[in-house]
N, C-alpha and C positions, 0 to 999 in steps of 0.2 A: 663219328667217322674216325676211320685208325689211318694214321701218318705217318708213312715211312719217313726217316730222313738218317741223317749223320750226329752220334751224340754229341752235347756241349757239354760246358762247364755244371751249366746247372743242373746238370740230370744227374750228378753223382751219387746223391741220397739215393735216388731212384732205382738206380745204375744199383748202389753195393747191397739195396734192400733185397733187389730180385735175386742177386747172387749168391748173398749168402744163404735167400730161402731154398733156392736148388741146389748148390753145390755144400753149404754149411762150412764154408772157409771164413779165416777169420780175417779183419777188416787190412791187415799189412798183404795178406797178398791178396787182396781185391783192389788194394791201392797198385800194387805191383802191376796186376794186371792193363790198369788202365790209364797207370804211369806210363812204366816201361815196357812192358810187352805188348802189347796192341797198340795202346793210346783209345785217347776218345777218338782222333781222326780214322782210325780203322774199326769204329766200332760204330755199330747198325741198329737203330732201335724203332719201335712201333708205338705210338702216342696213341693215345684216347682221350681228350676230354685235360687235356692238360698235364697227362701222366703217363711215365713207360709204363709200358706193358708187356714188355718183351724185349730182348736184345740179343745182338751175335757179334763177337769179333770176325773182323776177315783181314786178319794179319798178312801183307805179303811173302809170296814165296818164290823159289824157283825151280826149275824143275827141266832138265836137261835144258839149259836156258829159256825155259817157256815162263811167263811171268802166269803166275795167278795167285790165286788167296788160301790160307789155310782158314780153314772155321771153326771158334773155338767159342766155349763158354755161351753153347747154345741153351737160351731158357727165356719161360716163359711164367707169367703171374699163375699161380697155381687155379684161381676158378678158371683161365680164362684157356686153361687147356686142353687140348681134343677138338678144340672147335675152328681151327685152321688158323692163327694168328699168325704162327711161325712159319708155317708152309706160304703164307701170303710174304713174309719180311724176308725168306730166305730169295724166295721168287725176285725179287725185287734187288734184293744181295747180288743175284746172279746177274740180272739185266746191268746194273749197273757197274758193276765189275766188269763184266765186257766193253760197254761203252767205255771202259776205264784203257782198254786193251789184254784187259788180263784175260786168259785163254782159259783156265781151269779152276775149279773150286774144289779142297781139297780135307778132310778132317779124320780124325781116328777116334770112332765112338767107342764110347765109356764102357759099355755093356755088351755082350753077345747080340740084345735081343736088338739092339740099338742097328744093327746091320738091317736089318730088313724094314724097319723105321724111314732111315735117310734112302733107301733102295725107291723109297714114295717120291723121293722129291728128285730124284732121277742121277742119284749114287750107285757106282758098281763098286766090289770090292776090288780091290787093283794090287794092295797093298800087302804080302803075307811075311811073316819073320819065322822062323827055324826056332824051335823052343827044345835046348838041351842038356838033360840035366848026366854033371858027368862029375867022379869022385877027383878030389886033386889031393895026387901024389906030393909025401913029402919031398923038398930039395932045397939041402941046408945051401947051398950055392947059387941059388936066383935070386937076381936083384932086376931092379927097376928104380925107377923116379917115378915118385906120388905125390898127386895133387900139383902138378906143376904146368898143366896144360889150362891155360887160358882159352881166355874165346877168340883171338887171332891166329895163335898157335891149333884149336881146334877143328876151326875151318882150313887150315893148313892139309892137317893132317887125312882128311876128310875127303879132299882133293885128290892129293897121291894117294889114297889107298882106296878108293870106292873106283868099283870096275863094275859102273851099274849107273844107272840114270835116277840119281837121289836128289830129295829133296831137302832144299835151304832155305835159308831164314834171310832178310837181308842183312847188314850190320848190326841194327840197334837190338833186333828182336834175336838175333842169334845171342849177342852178348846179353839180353833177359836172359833167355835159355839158358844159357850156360850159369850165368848169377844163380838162377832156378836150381839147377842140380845141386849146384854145393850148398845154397843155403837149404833144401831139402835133406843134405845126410852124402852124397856121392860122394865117391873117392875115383879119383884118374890115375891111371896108371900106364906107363910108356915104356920103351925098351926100342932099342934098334931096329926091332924087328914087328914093331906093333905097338897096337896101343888097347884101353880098353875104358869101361865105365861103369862105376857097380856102386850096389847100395849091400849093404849089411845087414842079413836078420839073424835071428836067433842061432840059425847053426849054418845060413847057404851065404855066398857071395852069387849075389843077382848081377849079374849084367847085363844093363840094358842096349851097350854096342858095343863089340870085339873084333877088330881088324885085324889081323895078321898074317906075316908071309907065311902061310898055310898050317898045320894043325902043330906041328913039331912049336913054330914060336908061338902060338897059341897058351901050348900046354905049359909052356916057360911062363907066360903073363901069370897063368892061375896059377903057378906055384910061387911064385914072387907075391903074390897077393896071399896066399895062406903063409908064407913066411909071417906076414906084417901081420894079421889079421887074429889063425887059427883055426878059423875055417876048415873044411877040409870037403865039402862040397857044393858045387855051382850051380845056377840055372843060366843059364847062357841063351841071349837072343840075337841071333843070327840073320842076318839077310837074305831073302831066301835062295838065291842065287851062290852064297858064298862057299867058299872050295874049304872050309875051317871045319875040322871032323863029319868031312861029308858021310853022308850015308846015316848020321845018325838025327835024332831028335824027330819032334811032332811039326807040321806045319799047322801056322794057324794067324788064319785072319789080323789085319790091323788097321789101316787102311781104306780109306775110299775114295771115288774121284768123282767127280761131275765134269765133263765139257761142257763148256761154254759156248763156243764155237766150230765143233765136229771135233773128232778124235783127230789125234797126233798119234804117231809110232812113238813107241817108248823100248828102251833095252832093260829089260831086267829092272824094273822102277823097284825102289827101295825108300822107305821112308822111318823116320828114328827119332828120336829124341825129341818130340814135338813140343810137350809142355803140356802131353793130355793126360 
C-alpha cells in the first residue's frame, strides 16, 4: 500500500537517492534543496513498504497575493514509473494544499514535452517569456554596479518594477533563490534606470530577467555589461508583456498553473527566476 505523507528526517538517504537518480545533481545542492529551499516541511513524498518511492516539493509562493505552491523537483523511483505513482501524490499535493488555503499550484517543466505531461494532471500553460537575441553595441561610457543586489534588495527591486501579476517566493526560499544564482555563476547588474540577471557562455550574456524603464535603459544595462564582460551579444528573456524592445524576439512557453479552487483573474502573470 503507498502512503502519502510530509517527508522527515529520516527519509533523507531516500530523499537524495531518488534525486540524484533523476535529476543527476551532486549531494551539496540536494542538501540545499531540502535545507534551504523547500525543506523537508514543503516536501511531499509516497512510501511503500517502508521506502520513498517518489517525492515533490511544493514550495510556497505568491502570486498577485494569492498564496499557493510552486512544484519542484518532481520524480519518481525509475521502475515505478508510467504506472501512476506521481499522478496519485501530486493529487493528494493538491487536495492538501487547499485544505492548507493555498489557491494555486504552480511549476515550470524541464522539457518541452514535459508541457503536455503536467497538462494530465490538469496544468495550463499560463506562463510565456519573450526570448531575444540582440547584438550589444560598444560604449566606453556605461557603467553600472555588479553583483550588489542581494535577496532583500531583489525583492525590492521587483516590486517597483513588475507591471504585471508575478510570482514570489516567501523570505527564506527567495533568499535560496537568490543564494542559487550566484552560487550557479549569475552576475546582477543595476543602474538607475534598471536592473538585470545574466550568466556567461562562451560568447552570449543570457539573461534570465531584464527590467527596465524601456528599451533606451535596457540597452545601457547590456552595454555596461559588455564593458565588464566582452561579450558582445545577448539572449535576453523577457516578460511577455514587457514594453523592453517590443516588437522583437520569439514567444515561448514556461510556465504552468493548476487551480485549486476555480480560476482567479490574473493581469499579465509573469513568472522568473524559479530555481528550475
Amino acid at each position: 500500500m503507498v502512503n502519502h505523507r510530509k517527508a522527515k528526517e529520516e527519509d533523507r538517504a531516500d530523499l537524495s537517492a531518488l534525486w540524484q537518480a533523476a535529476f543527476k545533481d551532486e549531494q551539496p545542492y540536494i542538501d540545499f534543496v531540502f535545507d534551504r529551499f523547500a525543506g523537508l516541511e514543503h516536501t511531499w513524498v509516497a512510501e511503500e513498504a517502508g521506502q520513498v518511492i517518489a517525492s515533490v516539493c511544493a514550495v510556497p509562493v505568491l502570486l498577485k497575493k494569492l498564496p499557493g505552491v510552486y512544484i519542484y523537483g518532481v520524480n519518481t523511483r525509475a521502475d515505478l514509473r508510467g504506472k501512476g505513482v506521481m499522478k496519485a501524490l501530486l493529487q493528494t499535493v493538491h487536495n492538501e494544499e487547499k485544505k492548507a488555503g493555498r489557491v494555486f499550484a504552480a511549476l515550470a517543466p524541464a522539457s518541452a514535452s514535459l508541457f503536455d505531461y503536467y497538462k494530465l494532471f490538469g496544468y495550463e500553460t499560463m506562463f510565456y517569456r519573450r526570448a531575444v537575441q540582440r547584438s550589444i553595441r560598444a560604449n566606453l561610457w556605461a557603467v553600472a554596479d555588479f553583483d550588489t543586489i542581494t535577496a532583500p534588495r531583489l525583492a525590492t527591486l521587483r516590486e517597483e518594477r513588475m507591471a504585471c501579476d508575478y510570482m514570489s517566493f516567501e523570505k527564506e526560499a527567495h533568499a535560496a533563490m537568490v543564494q542559487d544564482l550566484y552560487t550557479g555563476g549569475a552576475t546582477t547588474i543595476e543602474t538607475d534606470n534598471g536592473y538585470g540577471v545574466y550568466f556567461e557562455t562562451r560568447d552570449t550574456l543570457v539573461f534570465k530577467e531584464l527590467l527596465a524603464d524601456g528599451s533606451s535603459a535596457a540597452a545601457k544595462i547590456l552595454e555596461a555589461a559588455r564593458q565588464k564582460t566582452g561579450r558582445e551579444q545577448a539572449e535576453i528573456y523577457l516578460p511577455q508583456y514587457s514594453d523592453v524592445f517590443l516588437g522583437e524576439g520569439e514567444l515561448r512557453p514556461y510556465g504552468m498553473l493548476c487551480w485549486l479552487d476555480g480560476p482567479h483573474q490574473l493581469t499579465d502573470p509573469y513568472m522568473g527566476l524559479m530555481c528550475d
